[in-house]
N, C-alpha and C positions, 0 to 999 in steps of 0.2 A: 504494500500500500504506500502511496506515494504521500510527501509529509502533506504535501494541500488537502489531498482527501485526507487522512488522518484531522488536519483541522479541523475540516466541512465536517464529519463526523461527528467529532467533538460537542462542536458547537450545534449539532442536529442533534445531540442525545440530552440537550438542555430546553428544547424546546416541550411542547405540549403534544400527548398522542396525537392530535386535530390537527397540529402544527407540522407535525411530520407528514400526516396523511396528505396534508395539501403541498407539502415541499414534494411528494410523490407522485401527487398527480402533475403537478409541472413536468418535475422531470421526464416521467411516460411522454405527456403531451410537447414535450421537444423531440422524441423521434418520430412526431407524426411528420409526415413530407407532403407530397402534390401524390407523388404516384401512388400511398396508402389510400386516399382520398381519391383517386380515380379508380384503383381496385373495388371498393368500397361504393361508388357509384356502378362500377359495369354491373358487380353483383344486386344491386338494387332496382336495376332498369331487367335484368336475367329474371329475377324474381316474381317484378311488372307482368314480363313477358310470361310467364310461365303459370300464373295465377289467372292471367285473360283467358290463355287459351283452356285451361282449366275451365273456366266460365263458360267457356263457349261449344263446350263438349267436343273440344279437338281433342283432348288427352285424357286419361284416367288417372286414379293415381292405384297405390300398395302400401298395405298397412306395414306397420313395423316390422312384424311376423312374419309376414311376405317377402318380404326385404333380406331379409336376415336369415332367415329360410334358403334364401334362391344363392348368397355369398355362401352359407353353410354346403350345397349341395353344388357348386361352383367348383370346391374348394380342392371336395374329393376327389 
């Protein structure tokens, strides 16, 4: 551990459980970028997509059981 983090440590072990929670959430929310946020949309718009045509009796769906059933018997 290098001494700066040892400081920051430090001085984060004097704050409040609340206080640290939100130093945490900063820090997660510094490696969010553009291209997390555009994965994060295509999968939302895929979703979109995929609930309509649900709607529109272009697709069926598979229960859980069925799912896991069909990887199970894949597998073998």
């Amino acid at each position: 551990m290098t001494p700066s983090v040892k400081r920051i440590l430090h001085e984060v072990n004097k704050l409040t459980p609340f206080e640290r929670v939100e130093i945490i959430d900063l820090i997660l929310e510094s490696f969010d970028n553009q291209s997390d946020k555009a994965i994060e949309k295509a999968w939302i718009d895929e979703a979109k997509k995929r609930l309509e045509s649900y709607k529109k009796g272009e697709t069926d769906f598979s229960t859980e059981d069925e799912i896991f059933s069909s990887i199970v018997s894949e597998a073998r």
